[in-house]
Structures are given as C-alpha cells and as structure tokens.
C-alpha positions in Angstrom: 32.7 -34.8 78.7 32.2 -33.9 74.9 35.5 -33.1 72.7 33.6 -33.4 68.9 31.8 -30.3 67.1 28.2 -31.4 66.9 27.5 -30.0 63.1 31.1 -30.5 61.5 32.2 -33.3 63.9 35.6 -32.1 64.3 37.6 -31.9 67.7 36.7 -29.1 69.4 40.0 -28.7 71.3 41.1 -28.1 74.9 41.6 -25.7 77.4 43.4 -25.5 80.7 42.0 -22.1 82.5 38.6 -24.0 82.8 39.3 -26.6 85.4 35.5 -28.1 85.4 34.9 -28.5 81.1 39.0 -28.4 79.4 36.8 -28.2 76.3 37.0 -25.8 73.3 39.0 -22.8 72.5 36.3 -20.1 72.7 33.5 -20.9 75.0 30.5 -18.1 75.3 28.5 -18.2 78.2 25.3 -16.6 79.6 25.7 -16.1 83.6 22.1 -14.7 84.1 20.4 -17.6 81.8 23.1 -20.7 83.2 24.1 -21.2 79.3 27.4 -21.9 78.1 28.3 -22.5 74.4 31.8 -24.1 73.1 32.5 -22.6 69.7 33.7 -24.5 66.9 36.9 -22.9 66.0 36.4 -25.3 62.3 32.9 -24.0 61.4 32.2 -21.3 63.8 29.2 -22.9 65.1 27.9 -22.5 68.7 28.0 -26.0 70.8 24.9 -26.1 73.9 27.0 -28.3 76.5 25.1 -30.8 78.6 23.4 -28.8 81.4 25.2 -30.7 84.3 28.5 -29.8 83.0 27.4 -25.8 82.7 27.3 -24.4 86.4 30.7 -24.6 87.8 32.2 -23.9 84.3 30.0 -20.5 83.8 31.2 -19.4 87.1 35.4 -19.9 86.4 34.4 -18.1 82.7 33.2 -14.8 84.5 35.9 -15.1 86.9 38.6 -15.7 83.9 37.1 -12.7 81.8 36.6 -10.1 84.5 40.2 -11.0 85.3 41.0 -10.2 81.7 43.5 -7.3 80.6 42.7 -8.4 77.0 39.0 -7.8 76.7 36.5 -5.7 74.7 33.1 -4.9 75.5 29.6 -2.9 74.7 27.1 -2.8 77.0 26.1 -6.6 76.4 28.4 -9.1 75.2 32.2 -8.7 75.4 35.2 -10.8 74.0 38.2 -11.2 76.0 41.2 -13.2 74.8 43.4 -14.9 77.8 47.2 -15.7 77.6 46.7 -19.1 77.7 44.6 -18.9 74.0 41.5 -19.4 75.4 38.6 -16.8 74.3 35.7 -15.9 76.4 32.6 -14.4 74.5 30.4 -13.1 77.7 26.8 -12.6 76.9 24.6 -10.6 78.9 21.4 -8.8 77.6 21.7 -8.2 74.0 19.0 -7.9 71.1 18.6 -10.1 68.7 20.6 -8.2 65.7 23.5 -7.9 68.3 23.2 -11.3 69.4 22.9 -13.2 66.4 26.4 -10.7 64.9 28.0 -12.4 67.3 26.8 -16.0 67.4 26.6 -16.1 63.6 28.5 -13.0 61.7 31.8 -15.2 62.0 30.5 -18.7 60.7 28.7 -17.0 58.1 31.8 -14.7 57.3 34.3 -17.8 57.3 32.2 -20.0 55.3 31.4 -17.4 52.8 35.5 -16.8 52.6 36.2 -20.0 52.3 33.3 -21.0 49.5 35.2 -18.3 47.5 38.0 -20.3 48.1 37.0 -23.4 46.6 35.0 -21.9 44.2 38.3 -19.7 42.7 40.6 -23.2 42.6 37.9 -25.2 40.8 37.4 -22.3 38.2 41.4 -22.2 38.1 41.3 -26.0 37.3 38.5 -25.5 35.0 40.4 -23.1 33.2 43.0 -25.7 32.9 41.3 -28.4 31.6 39.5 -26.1 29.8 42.5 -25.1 27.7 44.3 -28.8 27.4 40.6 -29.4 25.9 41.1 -27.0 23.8 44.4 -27.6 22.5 43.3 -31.4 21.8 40.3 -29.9 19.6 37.8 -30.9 22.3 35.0 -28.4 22.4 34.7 -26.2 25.5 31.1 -26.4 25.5 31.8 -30.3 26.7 32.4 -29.1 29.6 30.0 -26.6 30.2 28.2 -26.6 34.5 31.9 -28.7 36.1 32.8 -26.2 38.7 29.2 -26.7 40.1 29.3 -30.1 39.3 32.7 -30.0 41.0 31.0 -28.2 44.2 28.4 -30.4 44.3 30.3 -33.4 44.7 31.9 -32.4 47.6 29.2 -31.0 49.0 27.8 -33.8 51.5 26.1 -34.6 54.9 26.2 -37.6 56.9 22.5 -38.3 58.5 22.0 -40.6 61.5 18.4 -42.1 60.8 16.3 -43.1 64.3 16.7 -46.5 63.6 20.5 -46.9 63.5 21.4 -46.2 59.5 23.7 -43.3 58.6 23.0 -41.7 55.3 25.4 -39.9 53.0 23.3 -37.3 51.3 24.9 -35.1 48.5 23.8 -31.8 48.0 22.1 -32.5 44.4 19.6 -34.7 46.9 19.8 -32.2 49.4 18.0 -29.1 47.1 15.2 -32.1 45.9 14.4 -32.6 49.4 10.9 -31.6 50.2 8.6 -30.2 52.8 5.1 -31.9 52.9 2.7 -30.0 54.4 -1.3 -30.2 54.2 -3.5 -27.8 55.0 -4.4 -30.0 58.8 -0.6 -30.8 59.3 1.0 -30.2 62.7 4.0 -31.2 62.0 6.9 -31.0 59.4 7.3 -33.6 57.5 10.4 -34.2 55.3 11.0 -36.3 52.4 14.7 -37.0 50.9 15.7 -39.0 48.2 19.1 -40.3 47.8 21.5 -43.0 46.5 20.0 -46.0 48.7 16.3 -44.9 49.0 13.7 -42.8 50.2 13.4 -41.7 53.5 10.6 -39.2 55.1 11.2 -37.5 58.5 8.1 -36.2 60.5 8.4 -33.5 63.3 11.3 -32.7 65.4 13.5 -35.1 63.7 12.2 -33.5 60.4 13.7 -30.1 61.9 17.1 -32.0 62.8 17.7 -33.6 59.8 16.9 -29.8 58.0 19.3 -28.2 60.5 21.7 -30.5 59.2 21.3 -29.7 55.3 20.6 -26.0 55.8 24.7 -24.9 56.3 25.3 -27.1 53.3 22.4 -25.5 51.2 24.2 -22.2 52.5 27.5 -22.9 51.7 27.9 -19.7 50.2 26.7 -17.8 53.3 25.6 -13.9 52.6 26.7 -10.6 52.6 25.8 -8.7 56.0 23.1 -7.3 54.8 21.6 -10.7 53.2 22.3 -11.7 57.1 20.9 -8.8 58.9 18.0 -9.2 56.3 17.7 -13.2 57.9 17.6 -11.7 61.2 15.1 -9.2 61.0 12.7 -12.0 59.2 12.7 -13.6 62.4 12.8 -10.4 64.3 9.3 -9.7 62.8 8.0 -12.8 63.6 8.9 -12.5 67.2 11.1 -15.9 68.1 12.5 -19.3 66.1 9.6 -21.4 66.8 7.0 -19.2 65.2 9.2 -18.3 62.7 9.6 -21.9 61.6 5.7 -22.9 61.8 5.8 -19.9 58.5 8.1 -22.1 56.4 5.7 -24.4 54.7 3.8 -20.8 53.6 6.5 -19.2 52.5 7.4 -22.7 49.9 3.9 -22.4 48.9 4.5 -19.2 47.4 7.6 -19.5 45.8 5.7 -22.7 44.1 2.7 -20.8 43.0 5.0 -18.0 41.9 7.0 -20.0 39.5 4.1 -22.2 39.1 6.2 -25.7 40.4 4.1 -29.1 39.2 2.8 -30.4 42.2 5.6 -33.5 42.3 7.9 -31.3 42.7 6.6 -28.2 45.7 7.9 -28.2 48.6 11.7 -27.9 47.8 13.4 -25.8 51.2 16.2 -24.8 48.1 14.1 -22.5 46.4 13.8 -20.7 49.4 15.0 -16.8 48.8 19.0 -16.8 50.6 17.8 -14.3 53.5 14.8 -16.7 54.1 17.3 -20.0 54.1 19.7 -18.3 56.5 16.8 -17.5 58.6 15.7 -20.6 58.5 19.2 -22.2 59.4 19.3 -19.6 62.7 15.7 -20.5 63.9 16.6 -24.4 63.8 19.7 -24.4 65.9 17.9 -22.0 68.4 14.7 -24.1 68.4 17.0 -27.4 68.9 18.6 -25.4 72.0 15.6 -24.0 73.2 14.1 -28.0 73.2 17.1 -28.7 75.3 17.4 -25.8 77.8 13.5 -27.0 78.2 14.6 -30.1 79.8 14.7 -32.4 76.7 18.3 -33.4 77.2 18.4 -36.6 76.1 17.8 -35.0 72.5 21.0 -32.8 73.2 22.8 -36.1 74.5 22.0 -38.0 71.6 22.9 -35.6 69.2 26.3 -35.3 71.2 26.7 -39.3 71.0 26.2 -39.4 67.3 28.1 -36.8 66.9 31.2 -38.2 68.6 30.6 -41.9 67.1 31.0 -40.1 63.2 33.6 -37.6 64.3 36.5 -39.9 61.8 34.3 -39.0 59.0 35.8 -35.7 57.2 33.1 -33.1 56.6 34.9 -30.6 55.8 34.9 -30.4 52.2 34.5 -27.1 50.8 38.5 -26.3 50.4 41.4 -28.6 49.6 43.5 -29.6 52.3 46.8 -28.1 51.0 44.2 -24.5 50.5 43.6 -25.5 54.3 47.1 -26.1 55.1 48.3 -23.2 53.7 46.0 -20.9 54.9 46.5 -22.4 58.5 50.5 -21.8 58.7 49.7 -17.8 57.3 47.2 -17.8 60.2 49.6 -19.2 63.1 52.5 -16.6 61.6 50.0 -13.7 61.6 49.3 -14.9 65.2 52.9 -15.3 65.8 53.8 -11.6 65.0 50.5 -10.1 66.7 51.8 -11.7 69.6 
C-alpha cells in the first residue's frame, strides 16, 4: 500500500469509507476501464494505483458515490463529496476536453494561484529591499532580474538516476536541458546539465525524467484557454503517444525560427506555453498508458522512489506561513460551509 504523491512526494492522506486502499482524500475511478486514480490534494495531480490494489477498491467507490446525497453529475463524470471528507470523482465516457477539465483544470488552476502567490511576496520583498537600497544610495538598477532570480532558486526537482544517484536540478538547468534528436532517431534522448555533471537520458526514462521537469517549467500554469488550447493540440493529433513522437519537430522549428546556434537547439523551454502544457498532459498519460499495458514494475518503481524521497520538501513555490495561512482560511471556509 502507497501513502506518498508520486510527483510532489507528499502524503497523500487517508480514508476510512474505502475498506480495501484507506488511501487519499479524493480518489477518481473508471468502473468500465478497472482504473482508479488517488488525487493529490497538494498538487492536484492524478496517482495510477498498483493494478492489484484497484478491483475491490473500484467497486466500494461506485457503491459509496451512488450512495451519495452530495453528488453532481453530467452525463460522464460526476463528483460526489461523502460525510466522512472523502471525494469520489466517477468517470465514465467523457471526451478528451471534458476529461482532461477534470483531471487537469484544478492542478493547473491551483498552481497558477499559488505561482501568483509567490510571485506577489517576492515583488513585495523586492520592493523592500528595493527602497532600503535606495535610502542607502545604492542604485536600483543593482538589483535589476531578483524576483526571477528569487523564483528560480526555489524552483527545484529531485531526479532518481537508473543507477542509484538522486539529482537536485534547479530550474535555470532545467530550461538548458535539451532534446537530441537526429533525423534516424527512435527514441528521445535527453541531455541535462547541472551542478555535479552531465547526464543524458535515452527513451522512456528520457520521457520520465521530462515528466518530472515539465510542472516545474509550468509553474505558472495557463489561463483556460491556454489549457483548452494544450488539449486540442493533442486532440488533433489523436492520442499522447503520437503526440509526443511531434515534439522533436516542433523544437526544430522554434530553433530555425529564432535561428538558435546549433549548441544550443533542442531546449523543451522554448516550447510555446500551450505546446509545454501539452506536452506535460501527454507524458503522465503515456507513463499510465505504459502501466495499464502491463509494465508495472515501471509504476512500482516510480511508487518506491517516490516514497524513499517523500522527507524531501518539494514544495517550494509559496512560503510556508503563505501556506499556513491560506490553509487555516481554507479549513474556516470549510467550517462554515459545513
């Protein structure tokens, strides 16, 4: 049994209505495809849980939200909130732009919120500093790029390589990392440079270790029409996997367009926002897709490394007193809509 987020590496919480998984606050589940999510009540993101631990759990979930009085629904995927605190997110046929609202409208909408956030109290503090600078006859200009600096330097992602090492990778190394790809290539192939080294990822783990920067590159989310925009780039495509295989094309254009030396093509950050957001949605569905295939033991690992780095704090776009406060409002608005 899994209790840690697998992107943020938080605690996903408990439950007690779900006998056979006590895991998560909101689970989503799919009866008719025998897939059940837990959602990251942190960062919003959809968990895949192992498939051995799905069956029995599915069936309480359907039970729970029929049994419902609190529940809302269109004609394919319904919310219902149980006394107990537990939400159920019931999926049954939905397309694509109804789907992904769902599975990504709130983690895009929350991180967007709370990149504001941060981004407000480090221009407050710059302001600050700015005008103690000031009074001391230092020149403004001196400080000139610190709330991105600022940003930047909490901006961070812990990478597990294959062969045991874990990798802190800050988001200046993050928008210099680079998709190879030659004309014959097959596969993705990754290169990131950072404090302690190169490093170059081929294939699937190439696509993990993107899936992990992506939400970081992103950390400003998009407007819902910059995400229904994301949505319908894959839409036209038809699914995540071919959508991803277009990826190294769509670099090589923004390169020739602003006419990038050739050391430095490839870069997924000069991707267009839509096209990033895309690209973030496509990768967690591929790595589920990979899973619900039979590939568990990717799912497992991921799950494992996840839980072995769950003590390190990766949440690092908002102060925790911004955190804290916003937290008590939340439980008092709770409180009184109770």
């Amino acid at each position: 049994m899994y209790s840690t987020c697998l992107f943020c590496n938080r605690p996903l919480g408990g439950n007690e209505m779900v006998e056979d998984f006590p895991v998560g606050r909101r689970l989503a589940f799919d009866g008719a495809k025998g897939r059940l999510w837990v959602v990251c009540k942190k960062c919003e993101r959809w968990n895949l849980t192992p498939l051995e631990e799905r069956w029995e759990a599915i069936e309480t979930c359907e039970r729970l939200f029929r049994d419902a009085r609190l529940r809302m629904s269109t004609d394919n995927v319904g919310l219902a909130k149980l006394l107990e605190g537990l939400e159920l997110v019931r999926i049954g046929e939905p397309l694509r732009p109804e789907f992904a609202a769902w599975r990504y409208g709130d983690q895009f909408g929350r991180r967007r919120k709370r990149a504001i956030i941060w981004a407000g109290a480090g221009v407050a503090a710059f302001g600050a500093l700015a005008v103690g600078a000031s009074a001391a006859g230092i020149s403004i200009g001196a400080f000139a790029g610190m709330p991105n600096a600022i940003i930047n330097a909490r901006i961070r992602v812990k990478v597990k390589t294959e062969d045991g090492r874990t990798l802190t990778i800050r988001k200046t190394e993050m928008d210099r990392a680079r998709l190879l790809h030659a004309s014959d290539a097959t596969e993705w192939t990754l290169a990131v440079k950072h404090s302690k080294g190169n490093d170059v990822f081929v294939g699937t783990e190439a696509m993990r270790v993107a899936g992990l920067f992506l939400p970081k590159m992103n950390y400003m989310a998009g407007s819902k029409k910059v995400v229904s925009n994301a949505v319908e780039q894959i839409e036209q495509v038809g699914d995540p996997e071919a959508y991803i295989a277009t990826i190294p094309g769509e670099i090589a254009l923004v390169d020739e367009r602003k006419r990038v030396g050739a050391k430095k093509t490839g870069m997924l950050s000069r991707l267009p926002t839509p096209t990033k957001l895309a690209l973030e949605m496509a990768l967690h569905e591929e790595q589920e897709q990979r899973a619900l295939a039979g590939e568990l033991l990717d799912l497992e690992a991921a799950w494992r490394e996840a839980e072995e780095v769950a003590h390190i704090a990766d949440n690092l776009l908002v102060p925790p007193e911004v955190e804290a406060f916003v937290e008590r409002h939340k439980r008092r608005s709770d409180e009184v809509d109770s």
